[in-house]
Structure formats: structure tokens, C-alpha cells
N, C-alpha and C positions, 0 to 999 in steps of 0.2 A: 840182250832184250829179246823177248820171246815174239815172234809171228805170232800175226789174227789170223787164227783158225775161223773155217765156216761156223763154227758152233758160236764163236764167239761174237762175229757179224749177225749169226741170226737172236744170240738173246739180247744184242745193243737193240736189233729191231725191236725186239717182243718189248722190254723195257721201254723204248721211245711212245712206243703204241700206247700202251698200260698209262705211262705220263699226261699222252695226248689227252686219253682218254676219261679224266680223273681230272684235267685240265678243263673238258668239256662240262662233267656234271659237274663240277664248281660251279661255271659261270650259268650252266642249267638252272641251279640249284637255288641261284642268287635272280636270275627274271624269273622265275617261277613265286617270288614275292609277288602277292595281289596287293598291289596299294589302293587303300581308302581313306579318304579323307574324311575325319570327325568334327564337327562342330560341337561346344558344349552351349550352356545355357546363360551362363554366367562368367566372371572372370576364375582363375585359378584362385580357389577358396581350399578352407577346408571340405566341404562336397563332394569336391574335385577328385582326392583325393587316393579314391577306388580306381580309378580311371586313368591316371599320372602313372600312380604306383606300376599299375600291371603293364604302362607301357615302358618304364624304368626298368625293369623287371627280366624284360624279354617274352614276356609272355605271347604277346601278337608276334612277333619275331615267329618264335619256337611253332607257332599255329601256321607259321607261312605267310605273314602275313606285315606289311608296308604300311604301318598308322602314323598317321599325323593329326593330333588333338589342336583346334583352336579354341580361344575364349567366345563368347556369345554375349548376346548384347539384351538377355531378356529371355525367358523360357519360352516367349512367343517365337519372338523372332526369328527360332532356329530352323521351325516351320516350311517357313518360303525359302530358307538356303539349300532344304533339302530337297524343296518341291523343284525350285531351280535348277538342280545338278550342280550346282557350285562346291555342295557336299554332299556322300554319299551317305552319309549316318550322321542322325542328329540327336541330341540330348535337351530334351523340352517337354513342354507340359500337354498331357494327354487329349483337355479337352477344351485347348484352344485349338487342338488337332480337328478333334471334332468340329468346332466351327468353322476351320476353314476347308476342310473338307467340303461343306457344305457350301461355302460362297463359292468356292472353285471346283465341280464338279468332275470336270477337264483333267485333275490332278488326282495320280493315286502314292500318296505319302501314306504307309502303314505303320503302328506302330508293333514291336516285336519283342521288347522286353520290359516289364515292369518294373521299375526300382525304387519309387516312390508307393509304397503300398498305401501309406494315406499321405496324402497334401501336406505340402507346408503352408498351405493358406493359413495367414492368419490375421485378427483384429489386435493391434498391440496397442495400449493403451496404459494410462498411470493412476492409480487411488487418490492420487492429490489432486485428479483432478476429475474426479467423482466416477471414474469408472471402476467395477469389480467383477466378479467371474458371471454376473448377471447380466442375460444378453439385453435384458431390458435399463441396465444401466448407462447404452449407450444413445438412451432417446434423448432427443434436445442437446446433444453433444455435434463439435466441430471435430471433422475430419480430414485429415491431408491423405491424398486418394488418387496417386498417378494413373494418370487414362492409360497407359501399358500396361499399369499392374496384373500379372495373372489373378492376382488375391482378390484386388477389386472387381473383378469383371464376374467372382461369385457372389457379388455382394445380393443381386436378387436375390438368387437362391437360400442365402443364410436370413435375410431380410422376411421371405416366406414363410419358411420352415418354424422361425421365431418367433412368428406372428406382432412386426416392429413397424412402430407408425415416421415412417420415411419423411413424412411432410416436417417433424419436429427436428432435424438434423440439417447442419448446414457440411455442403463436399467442397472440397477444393481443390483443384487439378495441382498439386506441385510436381516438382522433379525428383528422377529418385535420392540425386545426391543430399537434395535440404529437406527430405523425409521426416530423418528422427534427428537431426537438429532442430525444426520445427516442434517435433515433441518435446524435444528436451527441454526447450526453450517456453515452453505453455503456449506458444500460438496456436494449436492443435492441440484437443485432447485427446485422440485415437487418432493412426496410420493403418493402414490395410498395408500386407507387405508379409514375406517366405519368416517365419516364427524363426529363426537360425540366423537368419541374418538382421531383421529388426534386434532381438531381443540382443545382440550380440553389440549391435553397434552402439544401442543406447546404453549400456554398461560403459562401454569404453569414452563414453561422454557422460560420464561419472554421476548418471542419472542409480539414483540407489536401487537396489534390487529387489528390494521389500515393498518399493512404488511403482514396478512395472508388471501388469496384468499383461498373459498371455493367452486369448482366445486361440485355441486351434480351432478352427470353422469341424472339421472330422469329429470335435466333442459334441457340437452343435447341430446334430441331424443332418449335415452336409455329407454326403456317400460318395464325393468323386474323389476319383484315384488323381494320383501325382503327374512327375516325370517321368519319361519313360525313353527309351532307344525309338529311334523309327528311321526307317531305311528307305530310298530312290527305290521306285517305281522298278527301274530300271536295275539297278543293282541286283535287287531281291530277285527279279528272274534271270540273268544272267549271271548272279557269282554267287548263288546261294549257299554253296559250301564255307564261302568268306566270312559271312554271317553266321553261320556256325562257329565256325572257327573265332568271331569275333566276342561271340556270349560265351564261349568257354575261358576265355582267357580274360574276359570280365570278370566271370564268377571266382576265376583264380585270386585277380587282383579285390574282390571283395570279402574272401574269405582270409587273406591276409592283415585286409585292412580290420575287418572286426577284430581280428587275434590281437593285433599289435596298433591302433590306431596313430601313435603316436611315432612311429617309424615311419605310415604309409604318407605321413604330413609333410614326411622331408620332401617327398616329389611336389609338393604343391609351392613349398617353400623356395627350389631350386628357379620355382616359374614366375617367382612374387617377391620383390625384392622390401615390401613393405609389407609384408606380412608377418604375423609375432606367432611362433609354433605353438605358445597357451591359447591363446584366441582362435587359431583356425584350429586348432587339436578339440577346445571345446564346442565349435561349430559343428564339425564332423559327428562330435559324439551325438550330440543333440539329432544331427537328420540320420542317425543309425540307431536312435532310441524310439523318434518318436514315427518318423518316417519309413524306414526301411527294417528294422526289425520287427515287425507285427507279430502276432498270434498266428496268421494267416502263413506269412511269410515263414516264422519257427515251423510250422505244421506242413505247408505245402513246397517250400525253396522258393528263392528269387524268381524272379521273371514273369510267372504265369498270373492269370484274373481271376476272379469268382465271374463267371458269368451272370448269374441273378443281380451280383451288387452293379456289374458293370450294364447293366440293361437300366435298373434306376436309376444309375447316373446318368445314362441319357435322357431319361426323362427330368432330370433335375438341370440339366443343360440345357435342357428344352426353355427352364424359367428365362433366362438369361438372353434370349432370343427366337425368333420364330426361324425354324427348322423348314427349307424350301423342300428337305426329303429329307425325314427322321433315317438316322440311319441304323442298319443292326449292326451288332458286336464286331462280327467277322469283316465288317469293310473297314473299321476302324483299328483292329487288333488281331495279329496272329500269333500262335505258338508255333509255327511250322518249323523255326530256326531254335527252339528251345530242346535243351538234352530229354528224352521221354522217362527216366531215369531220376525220379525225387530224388533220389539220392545223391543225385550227380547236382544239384540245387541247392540241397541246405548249406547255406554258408554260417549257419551259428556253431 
């Protein structure tokens, strides 16, 4: 057996070190994860789907980045989780953002990415029972109209716009579960409710399809943008790279999902055990038809606003409520966390 030479003592050192060392940026490598916590807006749907996907994916991983997605209980709601700190990133509706901006002045919740380029507000109703794509067919009509609804809460707005005599309608506050069993059922001739999920549920309660009118309020002179990303006050100045890093691997898992929608379904499926991959596969297609692929969207990529459109929809928000301080664009919306790079944005 041969003696340890000095040589051989000093490379056991060099190699122990090099191990150490390689041992350290592992576990570097692995806290240098920024975990944020995401709320969504609704349960694991097809929707969802963008969102699942890219975190199945590894994509926030590969960004550096520690997500964990919950279900939401309403596109409002997600709002106050994020104004809270409870969550650092929330997926909700733009301009209930706006209103509550306004009740709570105290609070700076920003939203930061566009992904509802128009609303899924919509009025869903059935020809048998005298409604048609005529916004005046819904005068002297009975409506089931949850007081959480985002949809309903535009109903001024579209009621204006349409020039519709309110006094001949009767509203009924239900809940969301007996919505469109209520329609389907005739006790209700129109629901207020997201066009993706009404129209989706009353098919599957074997109401025919040739009998279900779909108002999108966005046909109807209504100009206000959807859901959107919006981020903690706090977050947004302290880990703004995170937020970068958070819309790039969005736009990854978005650009996937348009390619292949029906693979991106499997991550929704993994989270919903009552879910049927035809139904949420053609729920997905529907808000990446009518919702998120626009003209605007094909021409300019994901994320960003028209500023002109989004200045009238403050003022068409204005209908809806008296504004304590009308607000501009910029306290409501930024691009600071968006790629400057169209090209890094088009997801079709």
C-alpha cells in the first residue's frame, strides 16, 4: 500500500473545499427562492388553466421563484386578500379594484397585468322566455342578480349606455350556486354572471343551446377592461424583480396554453376532481376567444392598456357609484413590471 504524499493531502483538501463549496450554492441557490403567495379569483376551472399550467411547468421555479396558487371566492374578493397581505398577488377584477381603491384610500393594491382584455360580464338569458340579442328585450323581464356579482355591479353602466327603463324589471338577489338552475328552471328569465361560466353551466343542465342568449355587456357600449394581476403595496417596492420574473413565466404558461389548450387543462384537472376536461377545455377556449385574445391584444401582447379606453372606463365606473376622488390610470394600473419588448408579449 502506497504512503499519503503531501500532494495527496493537499488535493483531498482542494476537493473537500470545491464539495463544501458547491454544497453551499445548493442550499444558496435553493433560499434565494422568493416565495409569493397567489390568490386566484375563482375555483380551479378551465380559466385557471394559464396559471396551473406554468406553475406545473416549472416555470416560476426556473424564474427563482416559490408560488403557491389558491382558489378565490369571487373576482371581487381577491381584492381585500391582497390589500391585506394575506396574499402578495391576486387575480381579480379590474374595476372593482377601482372602487375599492376609492372606499379605502389608506390602501395602495396596483393592478400590473392585463389578461381580461374585455370582461366577461355578461346578461345570459333564454328566447323561450322572450329574451334576444336586443338589449331592449330585457325590459319587463325577471332577473336573478347576486349582490357579489362583478357582472351585476355593471349593470348601471350597461342600463345607461342602452338607454333601459329599470323601473319595468323585477332583481332578485340569489346565490351563485342556484343562478342558472333558477334559469333553467323559468323562475328567472335573465342572470347577470362571467359569459364562460353561465353559458357553460346552463348547457350542462341540459337547457338547449339554440335557447340560450349571450349578452357580452363589451358588445354593448360597456368599455371596461376585465381581470387583471395586481400586487401588495408592499411587494411591488420591495421584490419587484419577483414581479418580473412572475409575468414572464405567466406569459410562458399563456403562450402554451393558446398552442395546446387542451394539455394546459390537465393542470386544472389535477386540482378538481369534479371537473370533465370537455367542459373546462371548452370554458378555457371561450375566455381566450372572447376575453383574452382581442385585436388589441393580437396587435399589442398581453398585459398592457389603451390608456384612452381605460380613462372612459373610469368614467363609465363613475356610473356605478359616486367617486370620493375620481382616480387617474396610473394609481390604478402599471406597466413597470411588464417586458418593454412587444415582442416578448405576443402570445398568439
Amino acid at each position: 500500500m502506497s504512503k499519503t504524499t503531501h500532494f495527496d493531502l493537499a488535493r483531498r483538501g482542494v476537493l473537500a473545499a470545491l464539495t463544501g463549496a458547491a454544497c453551499l450554492l445548493t442550499a444558496g441557490a435553493a433560499s434565494a427562492q422568493t416565495a409569493l403567495r397567489v390568490t386566484l379569483d375563482w375555483r380551479f376551472e378551465g380559466p385557471s388553466a394559464p396559471f396551473v399550467h406554468a406553475l406545473d411547468k416549472g416555470y416560476f421555479k426556473a424564474e427563482g421563484l416559490d408560488v403557491t396558487i389558491d382558489v378565490g371566492n369571487g373576482s371581487r374578493e381577491s381584492i381585500p386578500r391582497v390589500a391585506s397581505g394575506t396574499y402578495d398577488i391576486g387575480f381579480g377584477d379590474v374595476n372593482s379594484l377601482v372602487r375599492f381603491r376609492d372606499e379605502n384610500p389608506g390602501v395602495d393594491v396596483k393592478a400590473f397585468m392585463m389578461i381580461y382584455d374585455r370582461p366577461p360580464f355578461a346578461i345570459i338569458g333564454r328566447k323561450s322566455r322572450g329574451i334576444t340579442a336586443d338589449a331592449k328585450s330585457l325590459e319587463g323581464r325577471k332577473f336573478g342578480a347576486p349582490a357579489a356579482d362583478a357582472a351585476y355591479a355593471q349593470w348601471p353602466i350597461f342600463r345607461a349606455v342602452n338607454k333601459l327603463d329599470e323601473k319595468t324589471m323585477k332583481f332578485e338577489n340569489v346565490g351563485f350556486p342556484v343562478r342558472e338552475p333558477m334559469l333553467a328552471s323559468g323562475e328567472v328569465d335573465a342572470v347577470f354572471g362571467f359569459s364562460m361560466s353561465s353559458y357553460i353551466n346552463l348547457k350542462s343542465r341540459n337547457v338547449p343551446v339554440d335557447d340560450i342568449v349571450v349578452m357580452l355587456m363589451s358588445d354593448y357600449g360597456v368599455e371596461l377592461y376585465g381581470n387583471v394581476f395586481m400586487v401588495n403595496a408592499k411587494v411591488a417596492a420591495e421584490k419587484p424583480e419577483a414581479v418580473r420574473a412572475f409575468v414572464r413565466a405567466l406569459i410562458k404558461g399563456l403562450k402554451d396554453t393558446v398552442a395546446d389548450p387542451n394539455t394546459a387543462v390537465s393542470a386544472v384537472l389535477k386540482r378538481n376532481d369534479v371537473a370533465k376536461r370537455d367542459v373546462e377545455t371548452e370554458r378555457l377556449k371561450m375566455v381566450l376567444d372572447q376575453n383574452v385574445l382581442t385585436p388589441y391584444v393580437k396587435a399589442n401582447g398581453i398585459g398592457g392598456i389603451d390608456k384612452a379606453r381605460f380613462e372612459r372606463a373610469l368614467d363609465q365606473i363613475g356610473l356605478t357609484f359616486t367617486y370620493k376622488t375620481k382616480p387617474k390610470t396610473e394609481d390604478i394600473f402599471t406597466d413597470a413590471f411588464l417586458p418593454k419588448d412587444v415582442a416578448a408579449r405576443k402570445i398568439q
